[in-house]
N, C-alpha and C positions, 0 to 999 in steps of 0.2 A: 458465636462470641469472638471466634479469632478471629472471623473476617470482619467483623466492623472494627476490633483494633489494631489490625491492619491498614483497612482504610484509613483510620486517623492518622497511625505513623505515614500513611501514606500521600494523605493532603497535606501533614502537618509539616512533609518535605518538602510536596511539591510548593509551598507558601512561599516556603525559606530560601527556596531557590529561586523562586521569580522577586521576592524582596530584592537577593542578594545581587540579581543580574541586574536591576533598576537601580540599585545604589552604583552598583560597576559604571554604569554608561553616565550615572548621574557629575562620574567625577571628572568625566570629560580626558583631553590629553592633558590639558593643564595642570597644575598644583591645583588641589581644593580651595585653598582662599581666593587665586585670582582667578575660579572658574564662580565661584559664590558670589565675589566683586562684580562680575561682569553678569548674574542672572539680579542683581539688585539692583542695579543701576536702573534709576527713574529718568528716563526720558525728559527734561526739558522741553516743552513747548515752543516752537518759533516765536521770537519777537515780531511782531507785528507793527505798521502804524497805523495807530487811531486816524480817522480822517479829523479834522479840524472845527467840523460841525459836531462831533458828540458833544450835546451836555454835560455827560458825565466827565468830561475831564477838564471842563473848562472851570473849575472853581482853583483858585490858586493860594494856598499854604502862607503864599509870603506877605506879611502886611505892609503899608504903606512905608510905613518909615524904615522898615528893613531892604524893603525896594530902591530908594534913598541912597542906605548907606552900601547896598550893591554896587550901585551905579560907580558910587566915589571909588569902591576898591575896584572896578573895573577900567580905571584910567591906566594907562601906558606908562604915564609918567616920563611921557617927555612931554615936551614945552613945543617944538615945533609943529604940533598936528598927531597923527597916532600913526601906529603900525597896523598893517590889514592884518585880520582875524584870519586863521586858515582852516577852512571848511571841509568837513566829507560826508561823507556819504552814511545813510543812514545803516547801523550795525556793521561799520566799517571801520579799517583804523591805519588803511594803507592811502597817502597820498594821494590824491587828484591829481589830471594829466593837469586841469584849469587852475592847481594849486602852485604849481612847480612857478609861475614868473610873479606868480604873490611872495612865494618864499625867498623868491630871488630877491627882489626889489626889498623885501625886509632885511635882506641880511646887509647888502647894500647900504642900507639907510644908516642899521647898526654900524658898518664900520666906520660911515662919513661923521656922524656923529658922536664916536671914539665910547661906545657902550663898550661896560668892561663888565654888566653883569645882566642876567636877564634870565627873567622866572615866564616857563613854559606851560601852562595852563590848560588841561587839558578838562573837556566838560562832556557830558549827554547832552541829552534830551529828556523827554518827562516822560517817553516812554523803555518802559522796562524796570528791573528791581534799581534800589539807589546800589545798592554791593553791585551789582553789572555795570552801570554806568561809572561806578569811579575805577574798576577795572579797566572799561573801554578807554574813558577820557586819560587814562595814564600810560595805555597803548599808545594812544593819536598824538600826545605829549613826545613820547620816545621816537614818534616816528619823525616829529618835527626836528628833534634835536638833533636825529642822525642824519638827516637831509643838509640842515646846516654846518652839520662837520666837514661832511660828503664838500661843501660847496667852499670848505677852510676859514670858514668862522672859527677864529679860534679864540671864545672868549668863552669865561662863567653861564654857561647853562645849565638851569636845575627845573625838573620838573615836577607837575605837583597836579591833581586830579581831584575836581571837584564833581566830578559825576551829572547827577543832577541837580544838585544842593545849589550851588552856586549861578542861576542861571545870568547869560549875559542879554538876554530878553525876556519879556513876562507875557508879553500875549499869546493865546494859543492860535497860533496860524499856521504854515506851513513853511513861511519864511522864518517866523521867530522858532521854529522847531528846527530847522536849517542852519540860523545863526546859531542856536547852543549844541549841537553837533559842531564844536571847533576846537582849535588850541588858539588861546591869548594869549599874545608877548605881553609883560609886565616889564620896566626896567627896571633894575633895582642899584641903584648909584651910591 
């Protein structure tokens, strides 16, 4: 009889001490919340692009006449012809080499022009979450504004991120996926 409850005080240590060495190592060097933060953390998936033939994504959300009144809010609002859209790279939010004498020639234009205000427009694509896309497009916004600071534009720039809500093309192709990967000068007078 003392040897079996023996043995149980003696598993019933040996339990407690293998729990207590797995709790140990479990807490890592860190503090337990940011060693817990970092075993919870869900991976995010890479964004992908759709090629431009799936079906599945060529049904488009926007109806006619909202397509319409896009168009009208996508004017520059100037009178002598428009300003070039400035374009990147898909999941990207840093300047193109091929964007830099686009930016030039816009800022250019704004000064001959005597613009004292100008709304920066930043957009996605249709692919990815709409919350990703108005993060990115208000990257791609700040990155325009700081390029025109850089070049001594010194007028009212305000920027603003419509994600993919707002697109400045509706067909699914690879150009019109390209053109709303942008930022849009607006002038605002």
């Amino acid at each position: 009889m003392r040897q079996a409850r023996d043995f149980v005080v003696f598993g019933t240590l040996a339990i407690t001490v293998l729990l207590a060495q797995g709790c140990a190592t479990k807490s890592g060097s860190g503090t337990g919340d940011e060693r817990m933060a970092q075993e919870e953390r869900i991976g995010e998936p890479a964004i992908k692009e759709i090629p431009p033939n799936d079906l599945s994504v060529t049904t488009s959300r926007t109806s006619p006449p909202m397509r319409t009144e896009l168009f009208a809010r996508n004017a520059t609002g100037l009178t002598k012809g428009s300003l070039i859209d400035v374009l990147f790279d898909f999941d990207r939010a840093f300047i193109r080499v091929d964007a830099l004498p686009v930016l030039e020639a816009n800022a250019k234009r704004l000064k001959e022009d005597g613009v004292t205000r100008v709304l920066l427009e930043g957009r996605g694509d249709e692919v990815g979450t709409a919350a990703y896309n108005i993060v990115l497009g208000e990257r791609r916004a700040k990155s325009v504004k700081s390029y025109l600071q850089q070049l001594g534009l010194s007028i009212d720039l305000k920027t603003t991120s419509y994600g993919k809500d707002r697109p400045l093309c509706f067909q699914h192709s690879s150009d019109c996926l390209q053109r709303n990967r942008s930022v849009h000068f607006v002038v605002k007078e």
